[in-house]
Biopython code that builds the backbone (N, CA, C, O; Angstrom):
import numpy as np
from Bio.PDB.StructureBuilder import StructureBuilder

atoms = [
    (1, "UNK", "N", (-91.174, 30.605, 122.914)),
    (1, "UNK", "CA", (-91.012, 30.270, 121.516)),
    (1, "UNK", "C", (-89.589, 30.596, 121.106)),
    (1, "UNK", "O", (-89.107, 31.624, 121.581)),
    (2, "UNK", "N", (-88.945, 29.952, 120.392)),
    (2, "UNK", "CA", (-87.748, 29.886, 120.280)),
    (2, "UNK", "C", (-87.668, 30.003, 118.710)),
    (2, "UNK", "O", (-88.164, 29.355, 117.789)),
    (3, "UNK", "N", (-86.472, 31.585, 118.822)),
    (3, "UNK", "CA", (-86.139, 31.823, 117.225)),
    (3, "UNK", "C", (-85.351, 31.457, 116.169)),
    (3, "UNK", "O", (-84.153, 31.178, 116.230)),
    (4, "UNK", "N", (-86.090, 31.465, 115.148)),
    (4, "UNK", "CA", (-85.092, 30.843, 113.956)),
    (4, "UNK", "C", (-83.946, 31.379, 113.051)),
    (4, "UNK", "O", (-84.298, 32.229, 112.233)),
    (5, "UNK", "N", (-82.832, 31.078, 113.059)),
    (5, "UNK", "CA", (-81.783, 32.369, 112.947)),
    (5, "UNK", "C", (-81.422, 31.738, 111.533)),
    (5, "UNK", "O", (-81.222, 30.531, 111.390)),
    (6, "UNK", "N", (-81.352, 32.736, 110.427)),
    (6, "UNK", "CA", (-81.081, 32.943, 109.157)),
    (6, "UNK", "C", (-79.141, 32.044, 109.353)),
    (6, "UNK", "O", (-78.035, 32.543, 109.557)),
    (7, "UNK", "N", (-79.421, 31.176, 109.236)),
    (7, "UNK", "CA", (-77.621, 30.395, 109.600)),
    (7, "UNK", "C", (-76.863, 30.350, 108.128)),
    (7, "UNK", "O", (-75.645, 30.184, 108.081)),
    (8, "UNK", "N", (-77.608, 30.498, 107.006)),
    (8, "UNK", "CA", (-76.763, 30.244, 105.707)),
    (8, "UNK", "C", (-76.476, 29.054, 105.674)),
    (8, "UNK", "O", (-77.110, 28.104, 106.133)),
    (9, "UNK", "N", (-75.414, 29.073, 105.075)),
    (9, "UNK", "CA", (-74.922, 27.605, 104.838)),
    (9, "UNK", "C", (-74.105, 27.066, 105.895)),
    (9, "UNK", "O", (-73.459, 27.836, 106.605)),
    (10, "UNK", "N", (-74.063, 25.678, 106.090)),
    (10, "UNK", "CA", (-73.757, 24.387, 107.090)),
    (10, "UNK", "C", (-72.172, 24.223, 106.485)),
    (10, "UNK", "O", (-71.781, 23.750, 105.418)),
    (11, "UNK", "N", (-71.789, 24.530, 107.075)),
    (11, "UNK", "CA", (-70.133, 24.487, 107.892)),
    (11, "UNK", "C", (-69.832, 23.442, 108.549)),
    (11, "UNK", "O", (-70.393, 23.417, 109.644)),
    (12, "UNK", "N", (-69.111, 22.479, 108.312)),
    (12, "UNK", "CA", (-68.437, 21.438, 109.528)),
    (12, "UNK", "C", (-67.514, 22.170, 110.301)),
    (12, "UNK", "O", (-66.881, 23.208, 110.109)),
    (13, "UNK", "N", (-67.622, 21.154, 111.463)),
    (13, "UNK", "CA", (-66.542, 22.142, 112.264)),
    (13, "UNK", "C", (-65.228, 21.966, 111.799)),
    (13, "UNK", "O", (-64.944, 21.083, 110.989)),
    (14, "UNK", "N", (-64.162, 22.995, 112.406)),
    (14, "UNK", "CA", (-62.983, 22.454, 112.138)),
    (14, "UNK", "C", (-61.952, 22.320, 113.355)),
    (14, "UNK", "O", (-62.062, 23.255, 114.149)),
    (15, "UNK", "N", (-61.125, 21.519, 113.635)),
    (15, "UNK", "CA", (-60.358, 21.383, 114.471)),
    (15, "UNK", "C", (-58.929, 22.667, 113.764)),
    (15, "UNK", "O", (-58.466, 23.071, 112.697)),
    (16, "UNK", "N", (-58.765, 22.839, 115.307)),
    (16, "UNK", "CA", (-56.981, 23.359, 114.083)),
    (16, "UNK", "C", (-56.037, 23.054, 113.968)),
    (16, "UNK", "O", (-55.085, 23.464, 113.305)),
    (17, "UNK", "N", (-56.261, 21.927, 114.910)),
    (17, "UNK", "CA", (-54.517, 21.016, 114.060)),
    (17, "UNK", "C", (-55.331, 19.970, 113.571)),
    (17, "UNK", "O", (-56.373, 19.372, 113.838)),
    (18, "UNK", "N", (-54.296, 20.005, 112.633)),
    (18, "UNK", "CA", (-54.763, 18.201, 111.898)),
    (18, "UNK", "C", (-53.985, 16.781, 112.603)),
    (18, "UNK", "O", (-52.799, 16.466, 112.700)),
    (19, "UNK", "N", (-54.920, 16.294, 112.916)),
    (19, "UNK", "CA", (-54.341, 14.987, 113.992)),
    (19, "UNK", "C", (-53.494, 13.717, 113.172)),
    (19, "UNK", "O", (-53.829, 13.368, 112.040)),
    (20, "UNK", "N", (-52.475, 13.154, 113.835)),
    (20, "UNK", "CA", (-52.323, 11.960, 112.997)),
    (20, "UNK", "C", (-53.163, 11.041, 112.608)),
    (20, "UNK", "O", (-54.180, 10.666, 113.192)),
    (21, "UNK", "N", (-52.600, 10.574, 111.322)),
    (21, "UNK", "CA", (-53.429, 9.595, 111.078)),
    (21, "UNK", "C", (-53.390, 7.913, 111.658)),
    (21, "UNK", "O", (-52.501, 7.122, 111.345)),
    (22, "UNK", "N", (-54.596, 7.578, 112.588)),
    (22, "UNK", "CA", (-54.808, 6.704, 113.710)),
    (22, "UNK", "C", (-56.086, 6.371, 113.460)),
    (22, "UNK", "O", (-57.007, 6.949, 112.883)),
    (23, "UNK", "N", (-55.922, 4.820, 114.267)),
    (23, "UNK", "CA", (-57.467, 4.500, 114.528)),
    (23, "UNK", "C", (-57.746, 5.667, 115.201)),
    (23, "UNK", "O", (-58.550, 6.405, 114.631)),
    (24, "UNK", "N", (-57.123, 6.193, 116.697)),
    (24, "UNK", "CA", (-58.084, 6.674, 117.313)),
    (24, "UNK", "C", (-58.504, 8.256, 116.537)),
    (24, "UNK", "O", (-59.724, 8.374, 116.426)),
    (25, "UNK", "N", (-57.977, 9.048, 116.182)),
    (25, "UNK", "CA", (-57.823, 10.122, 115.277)),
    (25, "UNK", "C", (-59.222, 9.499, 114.087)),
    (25, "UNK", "O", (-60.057, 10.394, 113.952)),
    (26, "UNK", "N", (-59.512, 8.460, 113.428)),
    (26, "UNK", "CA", (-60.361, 8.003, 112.797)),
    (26, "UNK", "C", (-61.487, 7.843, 113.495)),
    (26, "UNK", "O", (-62.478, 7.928, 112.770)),
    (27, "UNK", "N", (-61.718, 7.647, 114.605)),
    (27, "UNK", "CA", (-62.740, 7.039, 115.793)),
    (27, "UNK", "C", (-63.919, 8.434, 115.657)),
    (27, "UNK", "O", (-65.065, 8.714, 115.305)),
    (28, "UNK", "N", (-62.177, 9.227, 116.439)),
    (28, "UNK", "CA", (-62.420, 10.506, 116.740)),
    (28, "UNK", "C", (-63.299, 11.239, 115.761)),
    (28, "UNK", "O", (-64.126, 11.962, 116.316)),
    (29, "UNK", "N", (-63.327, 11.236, 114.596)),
    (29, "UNK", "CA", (-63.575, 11.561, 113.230)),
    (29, "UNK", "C", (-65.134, 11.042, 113.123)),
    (29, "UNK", "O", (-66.107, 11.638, 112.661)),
    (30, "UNK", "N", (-65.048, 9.809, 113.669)),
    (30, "UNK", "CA", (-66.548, 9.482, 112.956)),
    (30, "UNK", "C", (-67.289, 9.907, 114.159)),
    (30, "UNK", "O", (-68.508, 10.034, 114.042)),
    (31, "UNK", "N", (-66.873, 10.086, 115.010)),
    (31, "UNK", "CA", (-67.975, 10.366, 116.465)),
    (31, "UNK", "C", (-68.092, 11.883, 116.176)),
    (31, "UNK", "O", (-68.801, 12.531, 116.946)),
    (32, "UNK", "N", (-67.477, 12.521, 115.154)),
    (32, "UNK", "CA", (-67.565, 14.379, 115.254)),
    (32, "UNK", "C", (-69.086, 13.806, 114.072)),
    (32, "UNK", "O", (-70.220, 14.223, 114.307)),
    (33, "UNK", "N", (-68.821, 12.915, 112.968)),
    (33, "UNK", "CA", (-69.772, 13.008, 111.645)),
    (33, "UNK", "C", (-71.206, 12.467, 112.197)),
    (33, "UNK", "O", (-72.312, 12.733, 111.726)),
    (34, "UNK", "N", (-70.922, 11.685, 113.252)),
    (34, "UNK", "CA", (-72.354, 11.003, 113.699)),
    (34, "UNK", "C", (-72.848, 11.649, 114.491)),
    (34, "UNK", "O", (-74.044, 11.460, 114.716)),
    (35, "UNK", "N", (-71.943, 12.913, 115.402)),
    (35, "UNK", "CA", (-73.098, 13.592, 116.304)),
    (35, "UNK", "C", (-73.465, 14.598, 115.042)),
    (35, "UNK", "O", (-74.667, 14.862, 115.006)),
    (36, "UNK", "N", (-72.695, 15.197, 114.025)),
    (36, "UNK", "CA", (-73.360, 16.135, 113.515)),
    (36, "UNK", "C", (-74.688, 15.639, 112.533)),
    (36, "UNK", "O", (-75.680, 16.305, 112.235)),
    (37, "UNK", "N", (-74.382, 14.386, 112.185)),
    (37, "UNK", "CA", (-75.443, 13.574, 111.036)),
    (37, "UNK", "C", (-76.820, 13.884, 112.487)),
    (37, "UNK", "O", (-77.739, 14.611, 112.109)),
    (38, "UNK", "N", (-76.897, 13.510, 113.580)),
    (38, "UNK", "CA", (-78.009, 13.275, 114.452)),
    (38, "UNK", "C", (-78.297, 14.732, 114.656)),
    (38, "UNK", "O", (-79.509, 14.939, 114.608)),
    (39, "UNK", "N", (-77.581, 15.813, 114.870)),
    (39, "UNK", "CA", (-77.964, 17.407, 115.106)),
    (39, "UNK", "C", (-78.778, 17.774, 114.088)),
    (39, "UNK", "O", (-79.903, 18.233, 114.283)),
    (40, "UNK", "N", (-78.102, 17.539, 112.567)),
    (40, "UNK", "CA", (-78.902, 17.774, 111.543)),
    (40, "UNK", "C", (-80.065, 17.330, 111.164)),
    (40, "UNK", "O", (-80.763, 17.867, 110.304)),
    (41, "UNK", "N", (-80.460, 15.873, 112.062)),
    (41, "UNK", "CA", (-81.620, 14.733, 111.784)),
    (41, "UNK", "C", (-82.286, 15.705, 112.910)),
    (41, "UNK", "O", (-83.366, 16.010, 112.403)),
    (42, "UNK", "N", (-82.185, 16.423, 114.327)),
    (42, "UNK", "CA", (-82.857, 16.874, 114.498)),
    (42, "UNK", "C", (-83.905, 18.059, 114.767)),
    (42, "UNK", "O", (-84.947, 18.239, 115.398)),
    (43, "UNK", "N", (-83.000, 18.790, 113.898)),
    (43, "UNK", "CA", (-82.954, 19.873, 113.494)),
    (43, "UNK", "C", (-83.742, 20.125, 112.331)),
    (43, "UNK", "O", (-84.143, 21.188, 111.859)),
    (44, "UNK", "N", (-83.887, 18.942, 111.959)),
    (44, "UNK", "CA", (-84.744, 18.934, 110.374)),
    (44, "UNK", "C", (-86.005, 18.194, 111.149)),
    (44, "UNK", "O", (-87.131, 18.651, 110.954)),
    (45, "UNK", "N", (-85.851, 17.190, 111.922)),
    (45, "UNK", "CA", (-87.259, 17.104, 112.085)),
    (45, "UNK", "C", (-88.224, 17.880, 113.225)),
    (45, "UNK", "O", (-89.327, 17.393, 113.474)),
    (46, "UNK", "N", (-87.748, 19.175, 113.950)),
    (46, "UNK", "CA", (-87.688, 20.271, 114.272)),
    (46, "UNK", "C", (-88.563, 21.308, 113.697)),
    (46, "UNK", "O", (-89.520, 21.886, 114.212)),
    (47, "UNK", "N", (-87.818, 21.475, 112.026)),
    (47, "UNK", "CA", (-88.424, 22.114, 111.046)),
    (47, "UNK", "C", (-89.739, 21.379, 110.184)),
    (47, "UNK", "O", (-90.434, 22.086, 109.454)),
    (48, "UNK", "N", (-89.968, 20.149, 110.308)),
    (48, "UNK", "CA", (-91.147, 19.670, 110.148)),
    (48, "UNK", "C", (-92.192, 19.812, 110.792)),
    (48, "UNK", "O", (-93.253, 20.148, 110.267)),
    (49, "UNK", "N", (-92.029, 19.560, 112.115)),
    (49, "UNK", "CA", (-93.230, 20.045, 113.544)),
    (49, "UNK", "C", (-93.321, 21.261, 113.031)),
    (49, "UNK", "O", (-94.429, 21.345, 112.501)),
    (50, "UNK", "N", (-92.723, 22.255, 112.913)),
    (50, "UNK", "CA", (-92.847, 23.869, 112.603)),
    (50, "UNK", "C", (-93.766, 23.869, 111.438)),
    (50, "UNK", "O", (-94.937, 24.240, 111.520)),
    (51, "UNK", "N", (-92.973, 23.268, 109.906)),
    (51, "UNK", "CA", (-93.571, 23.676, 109.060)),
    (51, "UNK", "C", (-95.156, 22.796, 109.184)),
    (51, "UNK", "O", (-95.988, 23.593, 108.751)),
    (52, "UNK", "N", (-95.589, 22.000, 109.438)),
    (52, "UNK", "CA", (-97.123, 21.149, 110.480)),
    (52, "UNK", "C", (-97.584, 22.519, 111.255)),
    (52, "UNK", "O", (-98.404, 23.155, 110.593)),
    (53, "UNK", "N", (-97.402, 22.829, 111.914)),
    (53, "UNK", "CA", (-98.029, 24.071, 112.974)),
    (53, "UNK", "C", (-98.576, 24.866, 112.205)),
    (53, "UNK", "O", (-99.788, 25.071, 112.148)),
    (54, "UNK", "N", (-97.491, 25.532, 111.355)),
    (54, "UNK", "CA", (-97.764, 27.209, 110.690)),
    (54, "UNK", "C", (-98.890, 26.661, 108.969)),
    (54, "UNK", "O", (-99.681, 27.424, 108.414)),
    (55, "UNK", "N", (-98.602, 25.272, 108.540)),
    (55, "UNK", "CA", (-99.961, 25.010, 107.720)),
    (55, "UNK", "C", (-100.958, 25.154, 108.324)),
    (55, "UNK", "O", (-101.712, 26.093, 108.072)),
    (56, "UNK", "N", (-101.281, 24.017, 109.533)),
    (56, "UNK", "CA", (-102.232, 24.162, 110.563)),
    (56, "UNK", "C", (-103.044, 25.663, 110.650)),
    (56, "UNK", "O", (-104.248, 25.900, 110.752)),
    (57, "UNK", "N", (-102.091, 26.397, 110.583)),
    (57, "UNK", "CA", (-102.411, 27.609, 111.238)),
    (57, "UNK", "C", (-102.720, 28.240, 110.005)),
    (57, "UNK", "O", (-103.924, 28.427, 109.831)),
    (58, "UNK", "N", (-101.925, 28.636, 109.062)),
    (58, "UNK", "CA", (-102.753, 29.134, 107.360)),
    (58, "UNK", "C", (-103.937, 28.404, 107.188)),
    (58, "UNK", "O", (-104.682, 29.053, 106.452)),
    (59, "UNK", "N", (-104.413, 27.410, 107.516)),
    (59, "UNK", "CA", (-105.707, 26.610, 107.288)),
    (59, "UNK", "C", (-106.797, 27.511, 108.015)),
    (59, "UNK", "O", (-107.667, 28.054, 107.335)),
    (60, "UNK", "N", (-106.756, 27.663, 109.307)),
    (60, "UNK", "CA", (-107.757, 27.979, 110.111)),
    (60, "UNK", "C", (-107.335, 29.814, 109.883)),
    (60, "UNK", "O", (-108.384, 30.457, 109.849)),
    (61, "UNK", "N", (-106.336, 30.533, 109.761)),
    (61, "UNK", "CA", (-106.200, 31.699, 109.357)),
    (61, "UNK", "C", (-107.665, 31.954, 108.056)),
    (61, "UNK", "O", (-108.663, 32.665, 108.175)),
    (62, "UNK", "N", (-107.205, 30.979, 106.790)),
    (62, "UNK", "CA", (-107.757, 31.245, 105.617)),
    (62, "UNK", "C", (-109.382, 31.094, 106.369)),
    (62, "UNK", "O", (-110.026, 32.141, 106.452)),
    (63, "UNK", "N", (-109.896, 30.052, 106.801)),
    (63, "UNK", "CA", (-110.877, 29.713, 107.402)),
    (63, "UNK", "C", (-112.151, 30.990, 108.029)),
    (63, "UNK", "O", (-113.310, 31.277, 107.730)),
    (64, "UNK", "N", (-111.160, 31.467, 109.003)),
    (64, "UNK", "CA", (-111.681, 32.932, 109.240)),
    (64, "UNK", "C", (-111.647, 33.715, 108.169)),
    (64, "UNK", "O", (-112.632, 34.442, 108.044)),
    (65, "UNK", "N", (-111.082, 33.769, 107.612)),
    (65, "UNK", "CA", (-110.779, 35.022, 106.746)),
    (65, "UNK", "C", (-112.104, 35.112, 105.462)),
    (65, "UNK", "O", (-112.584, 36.143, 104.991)),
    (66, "UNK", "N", (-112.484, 33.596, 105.100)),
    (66, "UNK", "CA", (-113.698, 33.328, 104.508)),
    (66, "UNK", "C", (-114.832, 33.800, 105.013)),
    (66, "UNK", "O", (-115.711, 34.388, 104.383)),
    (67, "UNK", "N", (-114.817, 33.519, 106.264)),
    (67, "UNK", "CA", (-116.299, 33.829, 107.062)),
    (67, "UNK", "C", (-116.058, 35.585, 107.499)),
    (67, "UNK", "O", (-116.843, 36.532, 107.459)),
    (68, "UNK", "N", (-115.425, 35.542, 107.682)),
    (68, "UNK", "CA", (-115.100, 37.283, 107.644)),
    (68, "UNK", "C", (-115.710, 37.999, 106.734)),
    (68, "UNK", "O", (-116.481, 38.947, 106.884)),
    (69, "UNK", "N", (-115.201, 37.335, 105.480)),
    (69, "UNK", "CA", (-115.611, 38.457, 104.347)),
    (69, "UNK", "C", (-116.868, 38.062, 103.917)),
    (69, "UNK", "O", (-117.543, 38.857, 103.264)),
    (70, "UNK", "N", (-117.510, 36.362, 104.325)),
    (70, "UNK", "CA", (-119.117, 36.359, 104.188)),
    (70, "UNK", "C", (-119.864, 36.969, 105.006)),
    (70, "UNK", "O", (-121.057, 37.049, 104.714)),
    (71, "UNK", "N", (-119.327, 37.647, 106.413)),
    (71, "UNK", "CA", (-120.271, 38.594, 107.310)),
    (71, "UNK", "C", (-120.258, 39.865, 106.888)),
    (71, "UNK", "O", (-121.077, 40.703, 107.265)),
    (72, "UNK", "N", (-119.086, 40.138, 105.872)),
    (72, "UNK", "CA", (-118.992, 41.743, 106.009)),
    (72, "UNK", "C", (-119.939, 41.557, 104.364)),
    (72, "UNK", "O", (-120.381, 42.673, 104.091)),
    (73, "UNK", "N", (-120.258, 40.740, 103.497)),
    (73, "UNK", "CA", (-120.736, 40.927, 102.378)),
    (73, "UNK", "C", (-122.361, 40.857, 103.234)),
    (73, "UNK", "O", (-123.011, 41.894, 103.101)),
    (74, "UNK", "N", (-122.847, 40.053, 103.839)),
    (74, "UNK", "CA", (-124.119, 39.975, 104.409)),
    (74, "UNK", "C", (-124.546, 41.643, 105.015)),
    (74, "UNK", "O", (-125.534, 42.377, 104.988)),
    (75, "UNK", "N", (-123.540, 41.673, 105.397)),
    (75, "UNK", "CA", (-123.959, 43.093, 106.720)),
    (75, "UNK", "C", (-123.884, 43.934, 105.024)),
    (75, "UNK", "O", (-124.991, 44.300, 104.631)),
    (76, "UNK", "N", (-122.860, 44.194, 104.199)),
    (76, "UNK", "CA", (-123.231, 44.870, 103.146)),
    (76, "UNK", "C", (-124.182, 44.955, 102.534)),
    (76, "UNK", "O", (-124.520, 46.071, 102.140)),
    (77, "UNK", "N", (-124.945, 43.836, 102.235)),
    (77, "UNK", "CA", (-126.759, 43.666, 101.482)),
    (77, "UNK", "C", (-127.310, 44.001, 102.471)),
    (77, "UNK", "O", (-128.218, 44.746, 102.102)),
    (78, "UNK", "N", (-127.326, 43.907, 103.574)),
    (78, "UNK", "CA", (-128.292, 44.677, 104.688)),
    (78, "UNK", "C", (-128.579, 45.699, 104.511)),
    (78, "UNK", "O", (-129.683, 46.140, 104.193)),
    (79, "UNK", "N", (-127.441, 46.329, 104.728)),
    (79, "UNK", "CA", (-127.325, 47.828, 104.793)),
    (79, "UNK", "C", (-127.870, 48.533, 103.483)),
    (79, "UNK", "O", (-128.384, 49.636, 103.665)),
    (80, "UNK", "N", (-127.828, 48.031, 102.149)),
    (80, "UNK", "CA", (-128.400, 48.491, 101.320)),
    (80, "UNK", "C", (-129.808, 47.853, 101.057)),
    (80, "UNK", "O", (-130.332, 47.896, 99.944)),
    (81, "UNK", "N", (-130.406, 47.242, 102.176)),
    (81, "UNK", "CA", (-132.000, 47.301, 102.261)),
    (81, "UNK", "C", (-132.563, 48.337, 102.757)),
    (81, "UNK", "O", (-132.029, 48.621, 103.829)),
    (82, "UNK", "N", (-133.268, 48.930, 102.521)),
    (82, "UNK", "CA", (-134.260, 50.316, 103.671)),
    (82, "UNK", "C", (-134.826, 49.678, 104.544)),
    (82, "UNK", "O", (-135.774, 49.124, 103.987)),
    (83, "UNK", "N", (-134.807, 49.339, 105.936)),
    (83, "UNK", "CA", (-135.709, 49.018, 106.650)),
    (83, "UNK", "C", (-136.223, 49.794, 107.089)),
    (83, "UNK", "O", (-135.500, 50.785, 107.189)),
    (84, "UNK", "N", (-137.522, 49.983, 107.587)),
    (84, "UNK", "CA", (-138.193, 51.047, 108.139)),
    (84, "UNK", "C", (-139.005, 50.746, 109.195)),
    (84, "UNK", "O", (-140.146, 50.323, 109.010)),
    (85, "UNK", "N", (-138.357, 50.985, 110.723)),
    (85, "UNK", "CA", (-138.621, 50.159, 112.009)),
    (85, "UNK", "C", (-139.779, 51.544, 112.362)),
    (85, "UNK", "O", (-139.746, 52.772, 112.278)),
    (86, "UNK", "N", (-140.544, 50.721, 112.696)),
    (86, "UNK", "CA", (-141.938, 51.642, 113.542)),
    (86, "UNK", "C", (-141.560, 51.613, 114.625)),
    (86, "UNK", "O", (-141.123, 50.567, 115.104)),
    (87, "UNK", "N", (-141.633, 52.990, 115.459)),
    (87, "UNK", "CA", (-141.127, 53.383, 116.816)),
    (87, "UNK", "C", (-142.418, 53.117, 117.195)),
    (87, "UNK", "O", (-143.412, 53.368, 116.513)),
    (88, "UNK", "N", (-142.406, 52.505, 118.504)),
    (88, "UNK", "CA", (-143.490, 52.493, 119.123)),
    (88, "UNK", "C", (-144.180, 53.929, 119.958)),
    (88, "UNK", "O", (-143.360, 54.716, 120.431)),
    (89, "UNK", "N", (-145.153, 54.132, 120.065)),
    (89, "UNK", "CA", (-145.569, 55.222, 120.572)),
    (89, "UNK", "C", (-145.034, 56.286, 121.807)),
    (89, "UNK", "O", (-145.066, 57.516, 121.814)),
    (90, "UNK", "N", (-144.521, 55.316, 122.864)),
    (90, "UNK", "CA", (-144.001, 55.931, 123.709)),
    (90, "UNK", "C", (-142.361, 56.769, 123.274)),
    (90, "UNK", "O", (-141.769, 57.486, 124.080)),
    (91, "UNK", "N", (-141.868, 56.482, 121.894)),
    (91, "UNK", "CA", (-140.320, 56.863, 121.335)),
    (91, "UNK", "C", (-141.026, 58.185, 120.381)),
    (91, "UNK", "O", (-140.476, 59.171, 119.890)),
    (92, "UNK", "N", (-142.401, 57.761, 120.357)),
    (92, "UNK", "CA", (-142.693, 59.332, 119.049)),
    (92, "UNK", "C", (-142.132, 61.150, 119.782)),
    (92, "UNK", "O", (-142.229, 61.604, 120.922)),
    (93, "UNK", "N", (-141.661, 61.650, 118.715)),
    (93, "UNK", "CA", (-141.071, 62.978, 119.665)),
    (93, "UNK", "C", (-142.438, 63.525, 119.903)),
    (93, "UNK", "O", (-143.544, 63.163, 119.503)),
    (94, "UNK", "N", (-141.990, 64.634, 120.773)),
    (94, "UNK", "CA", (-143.258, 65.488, 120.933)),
    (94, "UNK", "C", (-142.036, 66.547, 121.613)),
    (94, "UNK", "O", (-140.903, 66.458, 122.087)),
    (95, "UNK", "N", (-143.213, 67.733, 121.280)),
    (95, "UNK", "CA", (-142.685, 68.986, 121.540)),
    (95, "UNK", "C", (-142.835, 69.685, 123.233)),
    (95, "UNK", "O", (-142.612, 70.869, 123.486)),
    (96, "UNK", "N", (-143.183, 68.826, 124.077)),
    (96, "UNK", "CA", (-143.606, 69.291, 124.964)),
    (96, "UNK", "C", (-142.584, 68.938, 125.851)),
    (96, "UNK", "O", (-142.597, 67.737, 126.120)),
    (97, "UNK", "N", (-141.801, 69.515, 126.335)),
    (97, "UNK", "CA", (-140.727, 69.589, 127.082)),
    (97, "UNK", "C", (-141.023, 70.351, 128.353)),
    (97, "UNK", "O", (-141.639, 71.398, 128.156)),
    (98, "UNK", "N", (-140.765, 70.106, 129.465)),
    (98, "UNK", "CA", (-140.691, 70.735, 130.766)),
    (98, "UNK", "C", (-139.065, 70.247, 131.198)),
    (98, "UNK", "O", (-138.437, 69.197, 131.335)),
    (99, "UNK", "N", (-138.824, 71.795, 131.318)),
    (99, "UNK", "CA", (-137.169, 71.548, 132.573)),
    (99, "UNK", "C", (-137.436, 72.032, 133.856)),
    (99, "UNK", "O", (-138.225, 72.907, 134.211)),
    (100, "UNK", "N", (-136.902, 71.552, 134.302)),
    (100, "UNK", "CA", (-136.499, 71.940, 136.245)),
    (100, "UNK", "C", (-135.290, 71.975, 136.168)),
    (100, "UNK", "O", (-134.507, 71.443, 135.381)),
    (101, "UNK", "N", (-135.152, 72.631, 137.027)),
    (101, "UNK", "CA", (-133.173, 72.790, 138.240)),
    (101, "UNK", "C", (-133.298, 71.956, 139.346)),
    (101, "UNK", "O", (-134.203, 72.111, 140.166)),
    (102, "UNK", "N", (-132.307, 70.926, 139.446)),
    (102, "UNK", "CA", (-132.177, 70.502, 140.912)),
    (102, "UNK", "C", (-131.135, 70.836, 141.494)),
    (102, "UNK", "O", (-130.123, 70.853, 140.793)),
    (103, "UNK", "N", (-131.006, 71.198, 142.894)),
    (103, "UNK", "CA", (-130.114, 72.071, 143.621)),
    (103, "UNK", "C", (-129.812, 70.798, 144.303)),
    (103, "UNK", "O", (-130.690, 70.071, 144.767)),
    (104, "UNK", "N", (-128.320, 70.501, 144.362)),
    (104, "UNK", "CA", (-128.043, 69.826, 145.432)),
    (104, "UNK", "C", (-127.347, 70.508, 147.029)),
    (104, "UNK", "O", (-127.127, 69.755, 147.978)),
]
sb = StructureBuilder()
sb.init_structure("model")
sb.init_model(0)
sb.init_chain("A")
sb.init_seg("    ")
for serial, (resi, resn, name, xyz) in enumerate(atoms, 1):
    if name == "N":
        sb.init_residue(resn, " ", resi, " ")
    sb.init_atom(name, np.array(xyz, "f"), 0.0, 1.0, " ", f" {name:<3s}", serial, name[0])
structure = sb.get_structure()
């Protein structure tokens, strides 16, 4: 996954000399504006796939998060029912205990 870096504001580049003024110097010029116009076209539609994913993902986040809190409200009314489970006979205590030692 590849991170998204806080860039601020969009800067053109700059050359540091200033070239004569020429066709080719003009050429030159529009081939710097059209690769950056296409970086920025995809760079933005980049940030669309992204911002698509992470809705995607708040959708089915919220999703759980509903049913979450309808299990924990269910298990809450439960719990404030008394149930009162009959142990079957063989679980009733009794006082009659025998211990042994086993020696290994």
């Amino acid at each position: 996954m590849t991170k998204v870096r806080n860039r601020g504001i969009i800067r053109p580049k700059i050359t540091t000399m200033p070239r004569n003024k020429s066709e080719a110097s003009s050429q030159l010029e529009l081939y710097k504006l059209v690769t950056e116009q296409q970086r920025i076209k995809q760079e933005l539609a980049f940030i669309e796939q992204r911002t698509v994913l992470l809705k995607q993902r708040l959708s089915t986040l919220k999703t759980q998060i509903e049913g979450t809190e309808r299990s924990i409200s269910h298990l809450r009314h439960a719990e404030l029912k008394p149930s009162r489970i009959a142990l079957p006979k063989i679980f009733r205590e009794t006082n009659n205990y025998q211990a042994f030692d086993i020696e290994y």
